[in-house]
C-alpha positions in Angstrom: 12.3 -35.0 58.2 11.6 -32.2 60.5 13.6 -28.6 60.7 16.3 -30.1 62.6 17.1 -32.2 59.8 16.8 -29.3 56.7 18.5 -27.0 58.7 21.7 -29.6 58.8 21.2 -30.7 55.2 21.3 -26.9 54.7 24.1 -26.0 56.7 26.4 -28.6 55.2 25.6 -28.0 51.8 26.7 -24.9 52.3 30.0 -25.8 54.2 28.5 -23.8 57.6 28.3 -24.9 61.0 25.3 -24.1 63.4 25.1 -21.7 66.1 22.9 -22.8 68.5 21.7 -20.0 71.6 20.1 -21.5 74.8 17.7 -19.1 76.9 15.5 -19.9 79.5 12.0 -19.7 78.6 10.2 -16.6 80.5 13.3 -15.0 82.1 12.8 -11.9 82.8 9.5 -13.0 81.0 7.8 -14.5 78.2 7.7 -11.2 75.7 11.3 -10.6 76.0 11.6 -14.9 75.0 9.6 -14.4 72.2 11.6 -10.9 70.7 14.5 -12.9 71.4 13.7 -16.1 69.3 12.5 -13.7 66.6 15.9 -11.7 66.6 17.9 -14.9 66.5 16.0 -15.8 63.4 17.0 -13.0 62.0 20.7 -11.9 62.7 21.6 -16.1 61.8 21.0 -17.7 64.7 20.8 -21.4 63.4 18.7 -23.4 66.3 17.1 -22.3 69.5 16.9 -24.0 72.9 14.3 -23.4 74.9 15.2 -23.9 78.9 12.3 -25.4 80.9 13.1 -24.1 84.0 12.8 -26.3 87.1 13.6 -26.3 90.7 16.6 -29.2 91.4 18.8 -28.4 87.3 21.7 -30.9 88.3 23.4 -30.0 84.8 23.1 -26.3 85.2 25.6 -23.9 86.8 25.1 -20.8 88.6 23.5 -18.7 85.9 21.4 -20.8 84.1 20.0 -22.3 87.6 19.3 -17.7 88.3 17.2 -18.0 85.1 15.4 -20.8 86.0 14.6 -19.3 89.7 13.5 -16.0 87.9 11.6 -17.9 85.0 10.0 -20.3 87.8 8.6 -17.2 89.6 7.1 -16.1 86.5 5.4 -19.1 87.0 6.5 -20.6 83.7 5.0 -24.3 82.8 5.7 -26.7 80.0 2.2 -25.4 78.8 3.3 -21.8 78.3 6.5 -22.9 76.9 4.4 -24.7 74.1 2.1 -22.0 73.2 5.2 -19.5 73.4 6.2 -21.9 70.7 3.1 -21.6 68.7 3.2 -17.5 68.8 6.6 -18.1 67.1 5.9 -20.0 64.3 3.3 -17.8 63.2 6.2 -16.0 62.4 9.3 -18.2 62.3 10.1 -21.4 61.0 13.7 -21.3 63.1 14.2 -24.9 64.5 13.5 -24.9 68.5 14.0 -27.2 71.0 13.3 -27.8 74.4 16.3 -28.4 77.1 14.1 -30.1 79.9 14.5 -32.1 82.8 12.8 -35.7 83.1 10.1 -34.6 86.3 8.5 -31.9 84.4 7.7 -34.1 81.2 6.9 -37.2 83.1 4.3 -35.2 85.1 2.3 -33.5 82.1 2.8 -36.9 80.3 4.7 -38.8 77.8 2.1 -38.8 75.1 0.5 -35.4 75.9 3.7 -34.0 75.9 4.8 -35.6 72.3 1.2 -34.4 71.0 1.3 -31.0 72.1 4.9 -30.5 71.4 4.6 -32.0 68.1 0.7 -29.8 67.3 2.7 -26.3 68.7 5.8 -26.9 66.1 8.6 -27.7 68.7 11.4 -29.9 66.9 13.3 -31.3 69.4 14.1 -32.4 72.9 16.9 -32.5 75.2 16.5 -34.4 79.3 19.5 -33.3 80.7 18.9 -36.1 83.6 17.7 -38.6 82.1 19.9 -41.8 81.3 20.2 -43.0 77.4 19.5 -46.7 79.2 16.1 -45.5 80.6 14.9 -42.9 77.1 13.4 -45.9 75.4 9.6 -44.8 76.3 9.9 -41.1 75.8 12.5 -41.7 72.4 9.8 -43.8 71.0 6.9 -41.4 71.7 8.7 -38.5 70.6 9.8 -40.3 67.4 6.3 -41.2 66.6 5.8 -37.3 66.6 8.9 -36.6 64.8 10.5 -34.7 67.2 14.1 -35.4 68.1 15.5 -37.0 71.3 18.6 -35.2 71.7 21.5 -36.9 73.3 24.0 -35.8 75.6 27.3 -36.9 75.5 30.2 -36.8 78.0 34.3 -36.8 78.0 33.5 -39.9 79.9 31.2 -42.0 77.5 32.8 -45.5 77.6 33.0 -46.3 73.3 30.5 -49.2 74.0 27.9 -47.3 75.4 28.9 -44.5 73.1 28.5 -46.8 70.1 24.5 -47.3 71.6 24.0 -43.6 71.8 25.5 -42.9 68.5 22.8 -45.3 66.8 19.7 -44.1 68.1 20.6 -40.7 68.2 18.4 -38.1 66.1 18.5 -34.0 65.5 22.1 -33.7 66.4 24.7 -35.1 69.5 25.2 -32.8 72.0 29.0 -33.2 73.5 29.1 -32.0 76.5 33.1 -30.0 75.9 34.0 -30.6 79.8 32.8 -32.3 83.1 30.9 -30.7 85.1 28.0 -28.1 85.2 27.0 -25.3 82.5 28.6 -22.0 82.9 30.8 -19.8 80.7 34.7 -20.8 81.1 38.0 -19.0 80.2 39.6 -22.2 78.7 37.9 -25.4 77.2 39.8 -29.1 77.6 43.3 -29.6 75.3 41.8 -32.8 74.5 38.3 -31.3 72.9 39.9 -31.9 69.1 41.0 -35.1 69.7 37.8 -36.0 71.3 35.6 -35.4 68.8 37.9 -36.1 65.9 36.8 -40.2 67.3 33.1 -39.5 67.8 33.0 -38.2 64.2 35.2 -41.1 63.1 32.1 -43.2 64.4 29.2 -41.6 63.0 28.0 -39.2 60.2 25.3 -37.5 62.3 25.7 -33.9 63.6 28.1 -32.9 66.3 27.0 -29.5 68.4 29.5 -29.5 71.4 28.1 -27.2 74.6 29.2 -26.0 77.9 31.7 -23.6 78.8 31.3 -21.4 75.4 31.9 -18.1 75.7 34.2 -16.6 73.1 34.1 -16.0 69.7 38.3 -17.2 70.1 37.1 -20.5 71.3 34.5 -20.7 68.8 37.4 -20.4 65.9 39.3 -22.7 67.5 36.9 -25.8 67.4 35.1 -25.2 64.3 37.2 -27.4 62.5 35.9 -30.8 65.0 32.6 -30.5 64.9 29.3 -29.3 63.5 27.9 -26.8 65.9 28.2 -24.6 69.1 26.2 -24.5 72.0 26.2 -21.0 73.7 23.9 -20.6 76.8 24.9 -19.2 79.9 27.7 -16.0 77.9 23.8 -15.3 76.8 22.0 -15.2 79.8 25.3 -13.3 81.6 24.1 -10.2 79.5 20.4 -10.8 79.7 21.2 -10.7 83.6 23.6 -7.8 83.9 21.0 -5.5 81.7 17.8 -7.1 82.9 15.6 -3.7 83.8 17.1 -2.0 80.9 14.8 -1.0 77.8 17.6 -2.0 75.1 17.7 -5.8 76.7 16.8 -7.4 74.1 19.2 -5.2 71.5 22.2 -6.1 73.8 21.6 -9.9 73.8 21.5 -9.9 69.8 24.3 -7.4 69.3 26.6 -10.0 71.7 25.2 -12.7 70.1 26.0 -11.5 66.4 30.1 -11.1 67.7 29.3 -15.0 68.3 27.8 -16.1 64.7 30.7 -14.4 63.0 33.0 -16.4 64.9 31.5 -20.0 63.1 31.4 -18.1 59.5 
């Protein structure tokens, strides 16, 4: 059982749901990251993901694709990500996980990867591009780590294939709330309740639903269906509008906290 797991245990124990913040690993650089991870801890911040940034992100709007192209001039590497990793859990046991895409992993190497990851204290794992049907090498090495292959999961998912993902699925299912790329949206689907009233009728594993979260009003108002929240790109909007100031990383946690309150 790694922290993913606890942290879940914990949080329904105590009748919570987890707020999850995505940032992208080195933008505007690998300090600010760090501060970052370590603020989260502390203001409640439940579970971290940790963008990999790479050149072609299919899944990623606008912003996030900005951080990538600011984090990949930085020069940032799966390598650095993991020993940003170690410098935090010297001080922070805060679940973290990686949202990667498939090229980057499948160059450094399946097994390296898992070892590394698994050596540095990284819990889990999301590909955003690569299909459940073609996971089974990189699930089982990851497993035999015990770090979590995250799953993505669609409005679209047929219930068959659903009903496969749903089985093999570890850390927590991550529903994506609309189709289409990441980015922070005015209004989520009508159909987002109903939706993942039937996923939950299916299984009794986590259910953190991303994409398009912005407001702590929209937060409120799904609570109820699942699990978790997602928020990523609301994040980075700030971290972009204040990027050169020297109260950055005050302004992402102060935003962020209006967030948390929201899943209390």
């Amino acid at each position: 059982m790694n922290r993913l797991d606890k942290k879940f245990i914990d949080l329904k124990n105590k009748n919570k749901k987890a707020f999850i913040t995505y940032i992208c690993t080195g933008d505007p650089d690998l300090d600010f990251t760090k501060k970052a991870v370590l603020g989260f801890d502390k203001i409640g911040v439940d579970i971290v993901e940790l963008g990999i940034p790479f050149s072609d992100p299919i899944a990623d709007g606008p912003t996030i694709q900005r951080a990538s192209g600011r984090a990949l001039r930085n020069k940032i590497t799966i390598s650095k990500a993991l020993a940003l990793v170690r410098e935090i859990r010297k001080r922070s046991e805060i679940p973290l996980v990686f949202m990667s895409y498939f090229n980057p992993i499948f160059r450094y190497g399946l097994k390296r990867f898992a070892k590394e990851a698994a050596s540095s204290g990284l819990d889990g794992v999301i590909v955003a591009d690569l299909p459940f049907e073609e996971s089974k090498a990189l699930y089982e090495i990851l497993k035999s780590y015990d770090i979590a292959n995250i799953f993505l999961i669609a409005p679209t998912t047929k219930k068959e294939r659903l009903s496969k993902i749903l089985k093999r699925a570890e850390g927590f299912i991550y529903y994506i709330s609309l189709t289409g790329i990441t980015g922070a949206r005015k209004k989520l689907s009508v159909e987002l309740g109903k939706k993942l009233k039937f996923i939950k009728s299916l299984t009794g594993k986590p259910i953190c639903v991303g994409f398009g979260i912005s407001q702590a009003l929209q937060i409120k108002k799904i609570k109820a269906f699942c699990d978790g929240v997602i928020v990523g790109s609301a994040i980075i909007d700030v971290i972009e509008k204040n990027i050169d100031k020297k109260d950055l990383t005050k302004k992402i946690l102060y935003f962020t906290k209006t967030l948390i309150r929201a899943t209390k």
